[in-house]
N, C-alpha and C positions, 0 to 999 in steps of 0.2 A: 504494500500500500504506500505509495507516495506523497499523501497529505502528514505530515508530522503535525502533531499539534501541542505537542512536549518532549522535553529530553531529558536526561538524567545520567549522572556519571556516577555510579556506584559505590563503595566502600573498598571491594575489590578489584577497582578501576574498569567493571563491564559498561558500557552503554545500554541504556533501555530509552527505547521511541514510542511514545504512543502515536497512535495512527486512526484511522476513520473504520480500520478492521484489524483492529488487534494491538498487542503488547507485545512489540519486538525487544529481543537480546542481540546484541552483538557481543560476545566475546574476541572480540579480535582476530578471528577466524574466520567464524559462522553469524547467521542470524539464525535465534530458534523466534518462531511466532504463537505464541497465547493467547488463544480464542475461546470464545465460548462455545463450550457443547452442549448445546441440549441433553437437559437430561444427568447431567454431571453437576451437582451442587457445588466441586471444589475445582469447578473451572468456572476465570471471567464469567463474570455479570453479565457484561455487556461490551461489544466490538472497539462501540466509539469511546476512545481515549482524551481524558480533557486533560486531565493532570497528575505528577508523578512526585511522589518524596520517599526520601529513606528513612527511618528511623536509628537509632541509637542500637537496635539489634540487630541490623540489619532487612528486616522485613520489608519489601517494597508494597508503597499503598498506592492505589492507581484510583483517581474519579473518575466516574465516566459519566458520561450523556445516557439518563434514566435509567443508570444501573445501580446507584450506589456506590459507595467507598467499596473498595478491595484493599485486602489486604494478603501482598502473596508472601510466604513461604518458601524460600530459596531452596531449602533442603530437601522439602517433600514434593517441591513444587505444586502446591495445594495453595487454593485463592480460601478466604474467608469474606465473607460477604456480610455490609453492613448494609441494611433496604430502611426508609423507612416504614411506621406500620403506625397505626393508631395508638398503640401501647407507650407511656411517659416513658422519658428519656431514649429516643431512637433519633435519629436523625432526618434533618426540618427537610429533607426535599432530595429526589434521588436523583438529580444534577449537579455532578461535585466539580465548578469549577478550576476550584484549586484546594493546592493541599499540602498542610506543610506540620513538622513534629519537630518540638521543643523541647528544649535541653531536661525539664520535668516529666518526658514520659507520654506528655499526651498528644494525640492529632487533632490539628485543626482543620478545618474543611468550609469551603464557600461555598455556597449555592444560593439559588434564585430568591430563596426562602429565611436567608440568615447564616451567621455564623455560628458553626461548631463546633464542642471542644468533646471529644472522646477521651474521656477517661480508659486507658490500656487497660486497668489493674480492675475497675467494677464493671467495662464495657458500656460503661453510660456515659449517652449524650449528653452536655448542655447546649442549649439554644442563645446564643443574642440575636436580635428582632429588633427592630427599630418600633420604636411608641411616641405617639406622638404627648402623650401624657408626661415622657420623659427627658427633656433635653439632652440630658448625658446619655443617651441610647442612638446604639449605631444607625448612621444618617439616611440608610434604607437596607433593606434586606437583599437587594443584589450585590454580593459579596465575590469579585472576580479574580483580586489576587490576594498574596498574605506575604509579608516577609519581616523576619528576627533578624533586630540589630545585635550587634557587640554587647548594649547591654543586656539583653534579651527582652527587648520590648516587643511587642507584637504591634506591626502595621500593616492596618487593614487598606486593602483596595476597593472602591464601590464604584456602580455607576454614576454614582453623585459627588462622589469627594473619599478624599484620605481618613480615616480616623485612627487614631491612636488607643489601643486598650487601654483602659487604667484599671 
């Protein structure tokens, strides 16, 4: 697939691309490509790749376009899949535009719907949502990129403006 729409350089120095079909590896060799199969709960979500981050344990988390968070598995190569569902604490919208994990453990994730923080350790979501009831609440809930400074602040990216966590 020739649409890239993120990249990633791994801890073991592999590249991974997401794409408009699938979750490619390059090992400096090969490309292997991860797709979804029907029918296989610990394979991709979903084809379309929006966004890619490593964590501290190495686990690569992939958003995708109405699939949810993934979370792959190097070792077993096994995806774990986060959807949301009507049940508290799951996550606001299964468009993950971006997605990024903090020096504490946890993943954050943007979508249509608000920003996300998964907790690794209880697998619960929290939500920030923009209210209008609240001035200090993020400035709308289309949440497109994320990036941690030096200090470890978290800055948010919106269709509407920057905001800063506090």
């Amino acid at each position: 697939q020739s649409s890239i729409n993120c990249m990633l350089r791994d801890s073991n120095g592999f590249m991974w691309f997401g794409t408009q079909d699938g979750l490619n590896l390059y090992d400096g060799i090969r490309f292997r490509v991860f797709q979804n199969l029907p029918g296989d709960t610990a394979s991709l979500s979903n084809n379309y790749i929006l966004s890619l981050c490593e964590d501290e344990e190495g686990f690569i988390w992939a958003g995708t376009m109405t699939g949810g968070l993934n979370r792959f598995d190097k070792h077993n190569e096994k995806f774990c899949i986060f959807l949301h569902s009507d049940k508290k604490n799951s996550i606001s919208e299964n468009s993950v535009w971006t997605v990024l994990s903090d020096r504490k453990g946890n993943i954050w994730s943007g979508t249509s719907k608000g920003l996300n923080c998964l907790n690794k350790f209880t697998g619960k979501f929290t939500c920030y949502q923009h209210s209008d009831d609240d001035p200090e609440s993020i400035i709308t809930d289309m949440v497109v990129s994320l990036y941690k400074d030096r200090l470890g602040r978290l800055w948010v990216g919106t269709v509407e403006g920057l905001c800063l966590l506090n």
